[in-house]
C-alpha positions as a Markdown table, in Angstrom:
| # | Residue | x | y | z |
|---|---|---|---|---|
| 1 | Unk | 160.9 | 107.7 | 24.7 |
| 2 | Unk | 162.7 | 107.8 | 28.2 |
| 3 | Unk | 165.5 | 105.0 | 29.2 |
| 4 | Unk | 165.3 | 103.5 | 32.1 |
| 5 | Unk | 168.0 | 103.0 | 34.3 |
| 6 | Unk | 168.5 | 100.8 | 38.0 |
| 7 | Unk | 172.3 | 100.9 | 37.6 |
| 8 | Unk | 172.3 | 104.3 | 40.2 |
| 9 | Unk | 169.8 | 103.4 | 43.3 |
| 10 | Unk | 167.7 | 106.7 | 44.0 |
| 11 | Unk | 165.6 | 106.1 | 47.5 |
| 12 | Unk | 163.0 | 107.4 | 48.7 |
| 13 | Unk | 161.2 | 107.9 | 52.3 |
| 14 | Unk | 157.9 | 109.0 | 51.9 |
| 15 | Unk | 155.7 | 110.8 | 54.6 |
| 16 | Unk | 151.7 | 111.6 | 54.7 |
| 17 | Unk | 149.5 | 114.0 | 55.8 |
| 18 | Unk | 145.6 | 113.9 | 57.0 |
| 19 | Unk | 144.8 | 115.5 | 54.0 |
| 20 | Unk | 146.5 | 113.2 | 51.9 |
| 21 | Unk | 149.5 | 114.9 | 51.0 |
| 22 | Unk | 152.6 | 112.9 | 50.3 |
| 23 | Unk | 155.9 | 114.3 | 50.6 |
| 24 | Unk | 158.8 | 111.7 | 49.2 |
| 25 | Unk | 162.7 | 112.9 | 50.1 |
| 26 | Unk | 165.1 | 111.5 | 48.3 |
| 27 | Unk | 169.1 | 110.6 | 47.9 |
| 28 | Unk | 170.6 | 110.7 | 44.9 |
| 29 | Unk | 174.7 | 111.0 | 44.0 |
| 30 | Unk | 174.7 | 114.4 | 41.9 |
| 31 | Unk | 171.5 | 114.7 | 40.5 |
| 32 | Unk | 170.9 | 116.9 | 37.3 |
| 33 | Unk | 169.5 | 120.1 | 38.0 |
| 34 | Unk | 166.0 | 119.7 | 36.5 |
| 35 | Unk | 165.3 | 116.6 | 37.6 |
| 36 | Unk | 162.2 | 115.3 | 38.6 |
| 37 | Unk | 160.0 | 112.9 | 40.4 |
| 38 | Unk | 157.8 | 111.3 | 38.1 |
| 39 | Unk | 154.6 | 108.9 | 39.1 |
| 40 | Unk | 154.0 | 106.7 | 36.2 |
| 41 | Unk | 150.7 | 104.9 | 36.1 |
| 42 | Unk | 151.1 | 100.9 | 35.7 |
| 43 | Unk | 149.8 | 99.1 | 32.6 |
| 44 | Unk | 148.6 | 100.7 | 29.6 |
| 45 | Unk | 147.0 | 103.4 | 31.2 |
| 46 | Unk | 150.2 | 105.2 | 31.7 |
| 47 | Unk | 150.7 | 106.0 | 28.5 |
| 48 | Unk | 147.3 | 107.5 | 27.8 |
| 49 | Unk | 146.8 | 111.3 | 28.5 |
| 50 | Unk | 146.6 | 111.7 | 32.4 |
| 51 | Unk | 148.8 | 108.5 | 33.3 |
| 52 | Unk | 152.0 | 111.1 | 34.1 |
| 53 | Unk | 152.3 | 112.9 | 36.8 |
| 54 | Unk | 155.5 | 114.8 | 37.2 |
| 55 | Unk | 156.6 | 116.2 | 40.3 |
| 56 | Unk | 159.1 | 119.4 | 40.7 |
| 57 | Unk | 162.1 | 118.5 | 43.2 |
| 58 | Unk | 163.5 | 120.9 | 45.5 |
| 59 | Unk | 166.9 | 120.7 | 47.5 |
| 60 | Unk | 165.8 | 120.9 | 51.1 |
| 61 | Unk | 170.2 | 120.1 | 52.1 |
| 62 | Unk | 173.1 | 118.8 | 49.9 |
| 63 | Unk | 172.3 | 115.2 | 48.3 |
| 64 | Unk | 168.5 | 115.1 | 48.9 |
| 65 | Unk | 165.8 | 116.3 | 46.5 |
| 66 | Unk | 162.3 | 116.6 | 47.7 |
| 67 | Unk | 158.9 | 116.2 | 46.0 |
| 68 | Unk | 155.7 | 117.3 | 47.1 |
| 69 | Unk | 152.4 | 115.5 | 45.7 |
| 70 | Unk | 149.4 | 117.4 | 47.5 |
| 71 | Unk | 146.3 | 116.4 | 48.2 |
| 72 | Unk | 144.6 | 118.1 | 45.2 |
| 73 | Unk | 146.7 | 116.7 | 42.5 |
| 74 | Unk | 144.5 | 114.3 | 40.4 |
| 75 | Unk | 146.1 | 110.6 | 40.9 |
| 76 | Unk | 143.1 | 108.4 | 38.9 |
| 77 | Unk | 142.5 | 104.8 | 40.3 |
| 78 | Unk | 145.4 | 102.4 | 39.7 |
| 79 | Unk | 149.0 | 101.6 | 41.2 |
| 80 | Unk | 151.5 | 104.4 | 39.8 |
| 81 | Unk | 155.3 | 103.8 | 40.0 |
| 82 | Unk | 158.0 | 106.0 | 40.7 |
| 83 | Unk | 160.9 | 107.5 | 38.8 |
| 84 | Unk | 163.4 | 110.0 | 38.5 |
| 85 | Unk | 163.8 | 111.4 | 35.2 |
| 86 | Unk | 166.8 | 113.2 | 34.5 |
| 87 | Unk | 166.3 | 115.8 | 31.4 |
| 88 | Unk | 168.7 | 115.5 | 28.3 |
| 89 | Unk | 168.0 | 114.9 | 24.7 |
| 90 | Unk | 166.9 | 111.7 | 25.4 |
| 91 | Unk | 165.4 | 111.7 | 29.4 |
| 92 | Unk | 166.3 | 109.3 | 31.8 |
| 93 | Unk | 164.5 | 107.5 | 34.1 |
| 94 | Unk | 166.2 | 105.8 | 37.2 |
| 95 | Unk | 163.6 | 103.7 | 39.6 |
| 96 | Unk | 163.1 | 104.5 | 42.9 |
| 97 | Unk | 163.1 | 102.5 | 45.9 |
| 98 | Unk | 161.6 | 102.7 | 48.7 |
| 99 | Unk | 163.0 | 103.9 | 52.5 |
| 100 | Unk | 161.5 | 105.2 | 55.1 |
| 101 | Unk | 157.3 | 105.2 | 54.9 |
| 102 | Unk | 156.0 | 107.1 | 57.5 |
| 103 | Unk | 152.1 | 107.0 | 57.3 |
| 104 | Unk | 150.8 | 107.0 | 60.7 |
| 105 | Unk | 148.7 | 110.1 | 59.8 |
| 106 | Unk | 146.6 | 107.8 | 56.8 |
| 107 | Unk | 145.6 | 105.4 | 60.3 |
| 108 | Unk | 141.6 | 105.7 | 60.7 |
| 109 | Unk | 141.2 | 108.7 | 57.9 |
| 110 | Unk | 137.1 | 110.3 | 58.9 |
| 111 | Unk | 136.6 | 112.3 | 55.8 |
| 112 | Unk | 133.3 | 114.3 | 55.9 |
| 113 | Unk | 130.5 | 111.8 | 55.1 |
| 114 | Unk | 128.9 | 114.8 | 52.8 |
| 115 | Unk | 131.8 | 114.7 | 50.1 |
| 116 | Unk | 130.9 | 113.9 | 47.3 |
| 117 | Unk | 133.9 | 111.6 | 46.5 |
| 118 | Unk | 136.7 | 109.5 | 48.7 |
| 119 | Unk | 140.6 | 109.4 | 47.5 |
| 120 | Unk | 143.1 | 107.7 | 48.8 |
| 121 | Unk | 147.1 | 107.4 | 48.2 |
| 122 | Unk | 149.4 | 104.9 | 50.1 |
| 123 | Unk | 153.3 | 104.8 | 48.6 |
| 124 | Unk | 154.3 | 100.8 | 49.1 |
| 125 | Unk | 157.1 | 98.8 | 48.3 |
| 126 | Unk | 156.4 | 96.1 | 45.3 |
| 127 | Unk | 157.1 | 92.3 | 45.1 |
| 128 | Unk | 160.6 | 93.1 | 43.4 |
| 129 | Unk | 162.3 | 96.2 | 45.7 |
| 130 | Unk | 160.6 | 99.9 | 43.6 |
| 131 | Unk | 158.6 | 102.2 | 45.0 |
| 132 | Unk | 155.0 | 102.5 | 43.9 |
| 133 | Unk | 151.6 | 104.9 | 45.2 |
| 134 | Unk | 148.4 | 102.6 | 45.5 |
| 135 | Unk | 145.8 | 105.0 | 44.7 |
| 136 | Unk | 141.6 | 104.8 | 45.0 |
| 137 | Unk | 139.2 | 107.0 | 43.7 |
| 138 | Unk | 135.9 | 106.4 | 45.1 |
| 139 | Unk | 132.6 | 108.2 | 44.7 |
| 140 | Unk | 130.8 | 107.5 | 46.6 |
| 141 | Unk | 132.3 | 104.9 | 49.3 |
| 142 | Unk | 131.4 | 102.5 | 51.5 |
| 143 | Unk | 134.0 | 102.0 | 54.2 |
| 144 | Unk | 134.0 | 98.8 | 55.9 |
| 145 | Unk | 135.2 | 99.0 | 59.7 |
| 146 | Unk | 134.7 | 96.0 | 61.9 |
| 147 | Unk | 133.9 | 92.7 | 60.5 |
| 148 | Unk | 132.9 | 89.7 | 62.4 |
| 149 | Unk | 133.1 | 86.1 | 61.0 |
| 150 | Unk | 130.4 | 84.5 | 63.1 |
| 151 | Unk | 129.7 | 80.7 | 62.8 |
| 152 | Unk | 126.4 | 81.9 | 60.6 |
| 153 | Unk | 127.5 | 85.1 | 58.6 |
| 154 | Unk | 129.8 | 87.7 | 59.0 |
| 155 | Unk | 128.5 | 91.1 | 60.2 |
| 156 | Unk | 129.8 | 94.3 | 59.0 |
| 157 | Unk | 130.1 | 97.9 | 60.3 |
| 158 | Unk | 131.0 | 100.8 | 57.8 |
| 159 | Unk | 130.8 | 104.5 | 57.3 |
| 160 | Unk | 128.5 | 105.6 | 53.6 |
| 161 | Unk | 130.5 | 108.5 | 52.0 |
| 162 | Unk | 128.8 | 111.0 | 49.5 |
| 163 | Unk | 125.2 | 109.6 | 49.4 |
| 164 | Unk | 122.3 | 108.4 | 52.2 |
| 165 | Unk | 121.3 | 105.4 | 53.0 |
| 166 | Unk | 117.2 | 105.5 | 52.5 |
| 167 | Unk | 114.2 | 103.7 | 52.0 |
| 168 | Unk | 115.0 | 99.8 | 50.9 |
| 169 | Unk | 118.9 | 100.3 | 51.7 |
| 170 | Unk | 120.3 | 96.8 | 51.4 |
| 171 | Unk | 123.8 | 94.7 | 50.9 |
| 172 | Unk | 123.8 | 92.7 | 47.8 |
| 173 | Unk | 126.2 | 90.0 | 47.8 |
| 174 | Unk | 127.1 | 88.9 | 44.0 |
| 175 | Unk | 129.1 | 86.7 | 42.2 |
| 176 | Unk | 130.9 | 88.1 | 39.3 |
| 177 | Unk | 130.3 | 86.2 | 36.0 |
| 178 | Unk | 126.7 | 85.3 | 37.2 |
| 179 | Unk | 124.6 | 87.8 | 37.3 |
| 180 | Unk | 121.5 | 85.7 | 38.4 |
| 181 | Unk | 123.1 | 84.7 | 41.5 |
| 182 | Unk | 122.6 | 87.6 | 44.3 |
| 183 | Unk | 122.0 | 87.4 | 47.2 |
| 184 | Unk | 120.4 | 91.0 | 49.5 |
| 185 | Unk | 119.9 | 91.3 | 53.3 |
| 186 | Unk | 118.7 | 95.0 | 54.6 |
| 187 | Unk | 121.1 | 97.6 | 56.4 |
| 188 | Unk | 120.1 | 97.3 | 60.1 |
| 189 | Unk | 119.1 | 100.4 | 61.7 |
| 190 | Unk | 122.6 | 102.9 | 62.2 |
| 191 | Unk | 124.2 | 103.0 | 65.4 |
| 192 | Unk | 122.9 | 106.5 | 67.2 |
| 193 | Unk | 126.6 | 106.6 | 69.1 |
| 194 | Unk | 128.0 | 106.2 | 65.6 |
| 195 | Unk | 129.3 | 108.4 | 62.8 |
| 196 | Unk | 126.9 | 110.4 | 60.4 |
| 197 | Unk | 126.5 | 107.5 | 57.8 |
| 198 | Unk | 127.5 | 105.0 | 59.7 |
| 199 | Unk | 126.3 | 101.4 | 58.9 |
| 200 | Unk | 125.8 | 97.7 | 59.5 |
| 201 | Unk | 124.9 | 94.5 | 58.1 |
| 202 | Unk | 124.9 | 90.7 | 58.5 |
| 203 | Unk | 125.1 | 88.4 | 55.5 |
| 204 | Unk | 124.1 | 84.6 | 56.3 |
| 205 | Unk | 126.7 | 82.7 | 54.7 |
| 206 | Unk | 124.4 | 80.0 | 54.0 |
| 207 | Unk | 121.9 | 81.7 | 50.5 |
| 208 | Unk | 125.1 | 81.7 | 48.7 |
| 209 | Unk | 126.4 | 78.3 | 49.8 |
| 210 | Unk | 123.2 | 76.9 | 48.7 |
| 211 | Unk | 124.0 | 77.2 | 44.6 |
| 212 | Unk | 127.2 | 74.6 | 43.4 |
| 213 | Unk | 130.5 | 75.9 | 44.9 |
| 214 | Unk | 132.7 | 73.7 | 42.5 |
| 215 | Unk | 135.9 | 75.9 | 43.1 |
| 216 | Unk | 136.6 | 79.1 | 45.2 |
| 217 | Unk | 134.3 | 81.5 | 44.8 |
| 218 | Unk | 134.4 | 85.4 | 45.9 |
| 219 | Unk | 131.2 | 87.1 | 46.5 |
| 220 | Unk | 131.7 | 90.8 | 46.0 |
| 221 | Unk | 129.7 | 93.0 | 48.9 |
| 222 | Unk | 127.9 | 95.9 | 46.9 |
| 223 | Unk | 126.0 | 98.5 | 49.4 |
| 224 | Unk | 122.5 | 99.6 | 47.6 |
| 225 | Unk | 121.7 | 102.8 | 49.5 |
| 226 | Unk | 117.8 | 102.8 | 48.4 |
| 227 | Unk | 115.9 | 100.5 | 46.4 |
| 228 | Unk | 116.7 | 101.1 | 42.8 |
| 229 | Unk | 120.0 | 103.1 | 43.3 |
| 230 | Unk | 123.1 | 102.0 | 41.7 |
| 231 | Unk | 125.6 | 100.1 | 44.0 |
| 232 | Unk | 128.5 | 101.4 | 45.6 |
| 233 | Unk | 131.2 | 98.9 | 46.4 |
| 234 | Unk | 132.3 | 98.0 | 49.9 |
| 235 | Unk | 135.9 | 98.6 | 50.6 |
| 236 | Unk | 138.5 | 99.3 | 53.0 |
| 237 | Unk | 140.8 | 102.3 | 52.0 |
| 238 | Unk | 141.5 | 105.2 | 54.5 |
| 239 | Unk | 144.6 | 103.8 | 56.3 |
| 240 | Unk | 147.8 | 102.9 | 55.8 |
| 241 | Unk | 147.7 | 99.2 | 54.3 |
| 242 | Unk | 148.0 | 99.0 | 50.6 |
| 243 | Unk | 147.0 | 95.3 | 50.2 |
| 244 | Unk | 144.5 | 93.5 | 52.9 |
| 245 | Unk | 143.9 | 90.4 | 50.9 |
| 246 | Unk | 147.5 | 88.5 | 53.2 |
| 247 | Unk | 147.3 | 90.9 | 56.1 |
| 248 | Unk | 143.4 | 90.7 | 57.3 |
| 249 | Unk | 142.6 | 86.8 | 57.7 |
| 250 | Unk | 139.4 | 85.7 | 59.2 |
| 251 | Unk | 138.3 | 82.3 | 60.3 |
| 252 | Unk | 136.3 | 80.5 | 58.9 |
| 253 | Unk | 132.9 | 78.3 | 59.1 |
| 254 | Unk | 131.4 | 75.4 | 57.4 |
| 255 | Unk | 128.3 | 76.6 | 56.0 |
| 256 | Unk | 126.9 | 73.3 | 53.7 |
| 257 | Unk | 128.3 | 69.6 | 53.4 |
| 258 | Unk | 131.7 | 70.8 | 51.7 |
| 259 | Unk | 131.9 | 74.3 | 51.8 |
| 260 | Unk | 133.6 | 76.7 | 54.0 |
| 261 | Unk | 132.5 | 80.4 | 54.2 |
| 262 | Unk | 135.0 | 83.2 | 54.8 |
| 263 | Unk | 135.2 | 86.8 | 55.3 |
| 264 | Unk | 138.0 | 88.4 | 53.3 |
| 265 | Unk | 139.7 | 91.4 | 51.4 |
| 266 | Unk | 141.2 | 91.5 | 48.1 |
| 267 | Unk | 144.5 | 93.0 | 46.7 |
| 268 | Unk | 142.6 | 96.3 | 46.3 |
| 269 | Unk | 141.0 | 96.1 | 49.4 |
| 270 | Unk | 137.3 | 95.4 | 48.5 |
| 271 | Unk | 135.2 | 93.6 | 50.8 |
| 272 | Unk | 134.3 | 89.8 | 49.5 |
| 273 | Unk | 132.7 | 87.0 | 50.9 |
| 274 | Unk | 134.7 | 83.7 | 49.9 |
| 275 | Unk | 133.6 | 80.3 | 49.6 |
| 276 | Unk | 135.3 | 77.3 | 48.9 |
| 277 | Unk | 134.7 | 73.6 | 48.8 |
| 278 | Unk | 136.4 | 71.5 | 51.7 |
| 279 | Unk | 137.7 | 67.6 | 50.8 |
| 280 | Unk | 135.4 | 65.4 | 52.4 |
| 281 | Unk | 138.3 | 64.9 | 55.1 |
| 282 | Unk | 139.5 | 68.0 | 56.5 |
């Protein structure tokens, strides 16, 4: 079982490629030879078979080791943090922080629409100062673009990824923990200017206001692409932001006596619907 060690501060600055490749360059005051850079993936999953992923380091000038994780490297759904690990008898680990991020390349990400799955990786810096790789695995995807809270319902445009929209192709809007509460309204017809799967929709806020909001709700958006198929979950992924739920606010509307309706994200960037009961004087 590695140590782990935050006594000697290894940092990292982290660049990314279209494709998805991330290249992380780090300092470190004499590192051992066979060191390496090793993604670790959080909670119990990392210590299951596939929740390690070690990266070789090269030494691109004196004092700096650099680690390549390309595009192709399997990185399953999660949030992975990032170590060091010195070999020895008993293997070291030292955290990583984070530096320099530059992921302007990961801004508006067009995959091709026919592939059969969508992955994203976006290295962040967590609540307490490491360095960490939000990663999503999605296949298919429904990628949310524009979203507009109007005073009635919010309407959405996205791009489908790895299946078609057909026949009865709808948004379902449901709330987890009651699965008799759903709420569907149809894709509108796609934009011919737009993208290859390109897609839009407008949910009424007012079906699901009309059940008991007695606390804060959040309304997950699922995309049905024909009647019958399974749902594929609306989302927000190819960019740069690792967590949309405090940086994307919308406003929002009273839909019933005591309820407000608004548009929002969560911490893994999924598409909800919130609602949430107003005091009678606000």
């Amino acid at each position: 079982m590695s140590s782990v060690s935050t006594s000697t501060a290894v940092r990292a600055d982290c660049a990314a490629d279209r494709a998805g490749t991330l290249t992380f360059d780090l300092t470190a005051p004499a590192p051992a030879p066979d060191s390496v850079l090793l993604l670790r993936r959080r909670g119990a999953a990392g210590r299951k078979p596939g929740g390690t992923v070690r990266i070789p380091l090269s030494r691109p000038a004196p004092g700096r080791l650099r680690g390549v994780l390309p595009a192709s490297t399997e990185l399953a759904e999660g949030r992975w943090d990032a170590y060091v690990e010195e070999p020895g008898d008993e293997p070291a680990e030292t955290v990583v922080e984070p530096g320099l991020r530059d992921l302007r390349a990961l801004v508006d990400r067009c995959p091709d629409t026919g592939t059969a799955s969508v992955s994203a990786r976006v290295p962040y810096p967590t609540l307490d100062g490491r360095l960490a790789v939000r990663s999503w695995v999605r296949a298919p995807h429904a990628e949310a673009g524009a979203v507009l809270a109007g005073p009635a319902g919010m309407t959405v445009r996205g791009v489908l990824y790895g299946v078609e929209a057909g026949e009865g192709a709808a948004v379902e809007a449901r709330l987890p923990g009651e699965p008799d509460r759903v709420h569907s309204v149809p894709l509108t017809a796609p934009d011919p200017d737009g993208p290859a799967g390109s897609f839009t929709f407008t949910l009424p806020y007012a079906p699901p206001a009309a059940g008991p909001v007695p606390e804060a709700q959040r309304w997950q958006l699922w995309l049905v692409p024909a009647a019958g198929a399974a749902g594929v979950r609306i989302s927000r992924i190819l960019d740069d932001v690792w967590s949309r739920d405090k940086s994307f606010v919308y406003p929002g509307h009273p839909v019933a006596p005591g309820v407000r309706a608004t548009p929002c994200y969560t911490t893994d960037n999924d598409l909800c619907l919130r609602l949430e009961p107003v005091p009678a004087d606000r």
